[in-house]
N, C-alpha and C positions, 0 to 999 in steps of 0.2 A: 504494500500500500504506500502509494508517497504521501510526504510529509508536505506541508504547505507555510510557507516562509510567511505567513500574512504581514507583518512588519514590511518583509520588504517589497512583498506586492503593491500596499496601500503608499509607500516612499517612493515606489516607479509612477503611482498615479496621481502622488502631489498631494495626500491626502492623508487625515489619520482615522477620518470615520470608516469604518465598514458599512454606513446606512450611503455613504459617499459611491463606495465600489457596486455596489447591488446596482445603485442608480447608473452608473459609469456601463457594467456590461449591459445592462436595460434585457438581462434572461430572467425568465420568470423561476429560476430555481432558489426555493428558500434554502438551500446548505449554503452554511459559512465556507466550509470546503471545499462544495464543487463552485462558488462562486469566484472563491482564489482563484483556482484552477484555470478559469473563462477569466477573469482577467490576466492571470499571466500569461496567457496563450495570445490575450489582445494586445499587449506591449509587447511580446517578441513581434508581433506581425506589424507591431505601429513603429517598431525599431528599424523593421526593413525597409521602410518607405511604403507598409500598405499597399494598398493596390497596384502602386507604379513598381515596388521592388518584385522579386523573384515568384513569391509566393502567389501574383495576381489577384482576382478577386475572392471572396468569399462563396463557396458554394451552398454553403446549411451553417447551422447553430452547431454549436458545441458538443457533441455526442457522448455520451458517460458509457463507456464496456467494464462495468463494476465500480470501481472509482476512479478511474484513469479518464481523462477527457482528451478529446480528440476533435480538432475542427478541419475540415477540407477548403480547399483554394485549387484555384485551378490549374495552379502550378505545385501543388504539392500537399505534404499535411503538416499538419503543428501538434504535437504529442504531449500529454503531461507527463513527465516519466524522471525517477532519479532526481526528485525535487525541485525540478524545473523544467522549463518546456523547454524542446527541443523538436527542431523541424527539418524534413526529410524534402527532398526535390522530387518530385516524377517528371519523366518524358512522354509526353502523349503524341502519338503522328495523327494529326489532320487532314482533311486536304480541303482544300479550298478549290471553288469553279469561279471564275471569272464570268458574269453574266454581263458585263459592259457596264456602259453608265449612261446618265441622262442628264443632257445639256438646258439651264435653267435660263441661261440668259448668251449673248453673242457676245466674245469679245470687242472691247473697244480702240483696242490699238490695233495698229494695221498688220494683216496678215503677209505681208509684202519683206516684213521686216526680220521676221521669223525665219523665211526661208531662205536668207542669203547665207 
């Protein structure tokens, strides 16, 4: 089971209340513990630059597999594990189709000019 540093969770969030952090994750779980958890998971991922770092967007809330909390991102997961969160990369292959685009307005400078 880990342990939950709440001290220093609540010092990462600038804060000394725990009624502060409940409000901060905005999850409806009432445990002091799995709400550590969901915030320390939210400052590793607000450390990396959030949505613009590695991790991308958020896919779901915070997932509890007995007391370990786990959140997904589209770049990878964030784990509670060994008394702190710790986050793993995935590779995913896509593909993308190119179905063109759609011209809104004409340009105004001269075409003429472009193609020399």
């Amino acid at each position: 089971m880990p342990t939950v540093h709440l001290a220093r969770i609540l010092k990462d969030l600038g804060t000394t209340s725990v009624w502060e952090m409940f409000r901060h994750t905005g999850s409806s779980e009432n445990s002091v513990f799995k709400q550590g958890q969901i915030a320390a998971i939210n400052s590793l991922y607000n450390i990396n630059k959030g949505y613009r770092g590695f991790f991308g967007f958020p896919l779901d809330e915070a997932e509890f597999n007995g007391n370990t909390a786990t959140r997904n991102y589209s770049g990878g997961q964030i784990h509670f594990l060994d008394n702190r969160p710790q986050g793993g990369d995935e590779n995913r292959v896509v593909r993308v189709r190119f179905l063109g685009f759609h011209c809104d307005a004409e340009s105004s400078s001269d075409p003429a000019f472009w193609l020399r």
